[in-house]
C-alpha positions in Angstrom: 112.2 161.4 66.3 108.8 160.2 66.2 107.2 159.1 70.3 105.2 156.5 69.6 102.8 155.9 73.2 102.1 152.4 74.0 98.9 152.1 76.3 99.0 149.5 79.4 96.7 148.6 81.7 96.9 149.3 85.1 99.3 146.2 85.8 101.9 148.5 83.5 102.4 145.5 81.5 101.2 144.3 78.5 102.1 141.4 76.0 101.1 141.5 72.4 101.9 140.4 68.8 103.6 142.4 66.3 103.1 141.1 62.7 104.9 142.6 59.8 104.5 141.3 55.9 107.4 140.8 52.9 108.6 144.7 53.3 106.9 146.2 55.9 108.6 148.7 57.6 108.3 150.0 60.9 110.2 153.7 60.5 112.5 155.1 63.7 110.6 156.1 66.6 110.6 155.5 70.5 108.5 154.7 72.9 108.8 156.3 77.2 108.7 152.3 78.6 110.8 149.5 77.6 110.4 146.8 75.3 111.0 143.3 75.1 111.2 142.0 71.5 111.2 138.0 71.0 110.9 136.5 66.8 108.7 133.7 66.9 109.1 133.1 62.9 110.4 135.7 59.8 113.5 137.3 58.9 114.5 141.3 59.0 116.7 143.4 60.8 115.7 145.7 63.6 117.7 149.2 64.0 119.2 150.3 67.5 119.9 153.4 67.9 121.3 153.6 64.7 122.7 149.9 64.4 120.9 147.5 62.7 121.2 143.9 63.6 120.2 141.2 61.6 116.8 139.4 63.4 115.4 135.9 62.8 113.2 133.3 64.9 114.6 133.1 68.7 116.2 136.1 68.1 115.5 138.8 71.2 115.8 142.2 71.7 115.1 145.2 74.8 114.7 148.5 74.0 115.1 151.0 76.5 112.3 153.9 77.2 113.4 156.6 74.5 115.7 154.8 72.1 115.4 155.3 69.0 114.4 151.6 67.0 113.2 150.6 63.8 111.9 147.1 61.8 112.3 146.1 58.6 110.8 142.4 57.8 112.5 140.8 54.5 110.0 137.4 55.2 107.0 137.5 57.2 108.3 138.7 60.4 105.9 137.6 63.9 107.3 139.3 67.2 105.6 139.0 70.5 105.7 142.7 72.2 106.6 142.9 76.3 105.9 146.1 76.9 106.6 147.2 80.6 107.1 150.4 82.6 109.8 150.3 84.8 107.7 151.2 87.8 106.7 147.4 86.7 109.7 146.0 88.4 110.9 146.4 92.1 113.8 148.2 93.3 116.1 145.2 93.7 114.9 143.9 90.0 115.8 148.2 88.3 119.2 148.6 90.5 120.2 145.0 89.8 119.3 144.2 86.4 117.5 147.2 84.3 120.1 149.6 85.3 122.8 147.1 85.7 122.3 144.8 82.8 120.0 146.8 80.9 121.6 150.5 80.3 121.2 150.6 76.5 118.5 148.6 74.1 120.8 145.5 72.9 120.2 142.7 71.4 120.6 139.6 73.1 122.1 136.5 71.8 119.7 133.7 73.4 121.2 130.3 73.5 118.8 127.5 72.9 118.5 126.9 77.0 117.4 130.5 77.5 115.4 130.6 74.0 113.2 127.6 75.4 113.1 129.1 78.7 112.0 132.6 77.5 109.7 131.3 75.3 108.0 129.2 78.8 107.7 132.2 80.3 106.0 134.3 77.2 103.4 131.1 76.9 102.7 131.7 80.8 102.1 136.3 80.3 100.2 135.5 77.5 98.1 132.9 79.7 97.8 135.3 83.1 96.9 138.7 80.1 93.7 136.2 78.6 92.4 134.4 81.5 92.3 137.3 84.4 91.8 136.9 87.5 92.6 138.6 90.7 96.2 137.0 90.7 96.8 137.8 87.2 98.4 141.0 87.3 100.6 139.7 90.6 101.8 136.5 88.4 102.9 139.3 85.2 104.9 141.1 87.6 106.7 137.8 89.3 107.2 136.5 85.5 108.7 139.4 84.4 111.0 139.2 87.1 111.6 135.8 85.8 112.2 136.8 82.5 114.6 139.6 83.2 116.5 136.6 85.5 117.0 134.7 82.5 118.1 137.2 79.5 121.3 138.7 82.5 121.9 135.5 83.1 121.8 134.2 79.5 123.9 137.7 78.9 126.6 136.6 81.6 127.4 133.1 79.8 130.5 132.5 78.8 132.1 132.4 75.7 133.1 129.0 73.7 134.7 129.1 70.0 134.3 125.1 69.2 130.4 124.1 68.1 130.1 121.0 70.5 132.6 122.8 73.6 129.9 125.7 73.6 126.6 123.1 73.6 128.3 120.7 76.4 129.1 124.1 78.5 125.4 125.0 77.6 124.3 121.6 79.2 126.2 122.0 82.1 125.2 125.3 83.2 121.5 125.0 82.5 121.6 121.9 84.9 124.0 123.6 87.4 120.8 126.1 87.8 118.3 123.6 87.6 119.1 120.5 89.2 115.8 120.0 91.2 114.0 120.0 88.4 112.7 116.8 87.0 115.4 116.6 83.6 115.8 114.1 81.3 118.2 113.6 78.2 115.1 114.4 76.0 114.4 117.3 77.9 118.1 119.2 77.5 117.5 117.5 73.5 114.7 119.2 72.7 115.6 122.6 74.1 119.2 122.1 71.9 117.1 120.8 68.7 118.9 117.6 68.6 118.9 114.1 69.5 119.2 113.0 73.0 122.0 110.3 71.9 123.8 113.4 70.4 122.8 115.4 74.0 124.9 112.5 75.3 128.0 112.4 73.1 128.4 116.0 73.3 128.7 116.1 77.2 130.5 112.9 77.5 133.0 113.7 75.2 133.5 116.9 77.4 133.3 116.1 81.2 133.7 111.9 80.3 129.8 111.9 82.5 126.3 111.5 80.3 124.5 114.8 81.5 121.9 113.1 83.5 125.0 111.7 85.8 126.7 115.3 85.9 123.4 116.5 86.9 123.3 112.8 90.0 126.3 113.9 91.3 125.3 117.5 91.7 122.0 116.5 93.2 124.3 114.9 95.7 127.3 117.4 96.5 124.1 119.5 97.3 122.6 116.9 99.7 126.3 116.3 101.0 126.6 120.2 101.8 123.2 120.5 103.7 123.7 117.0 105.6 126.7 118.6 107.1 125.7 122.2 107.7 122.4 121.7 108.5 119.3 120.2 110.9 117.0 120.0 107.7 115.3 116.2 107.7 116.2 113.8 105.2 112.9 113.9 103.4 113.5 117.9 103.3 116.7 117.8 101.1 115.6 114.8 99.1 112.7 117.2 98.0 115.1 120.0 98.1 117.5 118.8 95.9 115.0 117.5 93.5 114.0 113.6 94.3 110.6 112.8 94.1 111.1 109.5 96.6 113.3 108.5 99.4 114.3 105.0 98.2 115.8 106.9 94.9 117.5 109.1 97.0 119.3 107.1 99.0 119.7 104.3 96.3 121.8 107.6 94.5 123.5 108.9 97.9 125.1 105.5 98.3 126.0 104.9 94.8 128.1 108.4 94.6 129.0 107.9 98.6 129.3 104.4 99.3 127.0 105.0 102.4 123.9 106.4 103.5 122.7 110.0 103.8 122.1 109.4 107.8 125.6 107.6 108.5 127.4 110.4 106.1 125.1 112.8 108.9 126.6 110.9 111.9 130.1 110.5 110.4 130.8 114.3 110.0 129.6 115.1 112.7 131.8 113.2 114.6 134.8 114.4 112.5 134.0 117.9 113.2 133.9 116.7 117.3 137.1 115.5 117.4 138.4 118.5 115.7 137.3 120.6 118.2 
């Protein structure tokens, strides 16, 4: 089989766009780094080692250093490339997820959470590889990191059979992981490609909660949890757990509590006193 060498710079990474026209095809070969494949547009069918798989926009694939892969495009076909030598990656990143994750070149069924998250990430290499500076190479190596976070992650999710079951688990994950971020219904909308009234339905209908409550009341079993096993300030796990000021903190804590973060503080700590 053909080896087909891929020159990177001296970061070891490099991110670049693959087009391919009605037909094209890309004959078996392999490369001695891995590959990250992500379809921006097109239809085809990409071969691993000897299976083919149908491809089409969001659709992902990594290829391992010396497996054989092919492409065949039946509509204009765009890829963005991540090409990356595993020297690339830090110990903890090849034992934990490369050689853990990662054995064979798969590809990866994205959900629309990781899809829009991926694509973030792609968007930010692409911005580090054209405007360098001395920090660019550093941020390609912390974003692939990132990225390889994301696809065992998306990898580990579990499985649903019912359309709507699958999308409300989808909602509640993605805001189990990122809570402290500043979501809204649009937000968890647009990375489903619906409407934020159907975001609503969808998780209602599952866990009886709209997903911008779920995601309240796990903002404040957080707070709960480092009120009682920790010294942090207030103002610390208000940022921590994602509020931007304390009046919409507490105003929150007290709804879900029915009393403030500083008496729940003083409260179990005296409970754990008297059980001493």
């Amino acid at each position: 089989m053909v080896l087909k060498r891929i020159d990177l710079p001296v970061s070891g990474i490099h991110l670049y766009e693959s087009k391919h026209q009605d037909g094209d095809v890309v004959y078996e070969h392999h490369h001695g780094i891995h590959q990250f494949l992500f379809a921006l547009e097109g239809e085809g069918t990409i071969t691993l080692d000897g299976t083919r798989h149908d491809c089409c926009q969001d659709c992902a694939a990594l290829i391992v250093p010396y497996s054989n892969h092919a492409v065949v495009s039946d509509s204009r076909l765009t890829l963005l490339v991540l090409a990356f030598e595993e020297t690339g990656t830090d110990s903890f990143a090849r034992t934990h997820l490369l050689h853990t994750w990662f054995k064979a070149s798969a590809m990866l069924q994205l959900n629309p959470f990781a899809a829009a998250e991926v694509r973030q990430l792609l968007r930010k290499m692409l911005f580090e590889q054209t405007h360098e500076d001395a920090f660019g190479p550093w941020a390609l190596h912390i974003y692939l990191h990132e990225l390889l976070l994301v696809l065992a992650r998306s990898s580990q999710s579990s499985i649903v059979t019912d359309s709507n079951s699958l999308r409300a688990d989808r909602i509640r994950s993605y805001i189990d992981r990122h809570y402290y971020e500043p979501l809204t219904a649009s937000d968890l909308a647009a990375r489903l490609g619906v409407g934020s009234r159907q975001v609503n339905n969808i998780f209602k209908e599952q866990y009886r909660m709209t997903p911008i409550q779920y995601m309240t009341e796990v903002r404040i079993k957080r707070a709960q949890k480092l009120l009682e096993e920790t010294d942090k300030d207030i103002v610390s796990i208000c940022f921590e757990v994602g509020y931007e000021t304390l009046p919409t903190f507490y105003r929150s804590f007290k709804n879900i509590v029915n009393m403030s973060p500083n008496r729940f503080r003083q409260q179990s700590r005296n409970e754990k006193e008297l059980g001493r």
